[in-house]
C-alpha positions, -999 to +999 in steps of 0.1 A: +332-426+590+370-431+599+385-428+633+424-431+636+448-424+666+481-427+661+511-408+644+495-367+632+512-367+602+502-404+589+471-406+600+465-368+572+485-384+551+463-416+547+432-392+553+441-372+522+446-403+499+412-413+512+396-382+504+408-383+467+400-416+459+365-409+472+361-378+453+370-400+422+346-427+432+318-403+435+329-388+400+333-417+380+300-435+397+278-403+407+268-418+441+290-419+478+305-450+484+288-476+505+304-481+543+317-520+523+332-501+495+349-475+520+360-505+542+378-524+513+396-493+498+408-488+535+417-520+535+434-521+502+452-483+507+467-502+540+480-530+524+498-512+492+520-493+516+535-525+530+569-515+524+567-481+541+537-485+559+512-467+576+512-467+613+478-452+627+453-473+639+418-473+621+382-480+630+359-481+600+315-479+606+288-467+590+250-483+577+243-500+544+211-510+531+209-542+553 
């Protein structure tokens, strides 16, 4: 699960890049991403808009195996 406040319109912009990339995960590996896996391509969606970022803040939890 994701949690963000900040700005409406970044916060669905970055939920609908998010929600494509995981429908393409779950395609190409027929399985949902683990809460790691979902944590890292936050991470890494964050990161690629450096330049024009995103401004919403995120919180990031779920269970894995352990």
């Amino acid at each position: 699960m994701i949690a963000s406040a900040g700005m409406q319109a970044d916060r669905q912009a970055l939920h609908k890049v998010l929600q494509s990339r995981h429908v393409t995960y779950q395609f190409q590996h027929r399985r949902p991403m683990s809460a790691n896996a979902v944590a890292q391509l936050l991470s890494t969606t964050l990161d690629y808009k450096r330049v024009f970022p995103y401004y919403p803040f995120n919180l990031c939890c779920g269970l894995d195996e352990e």
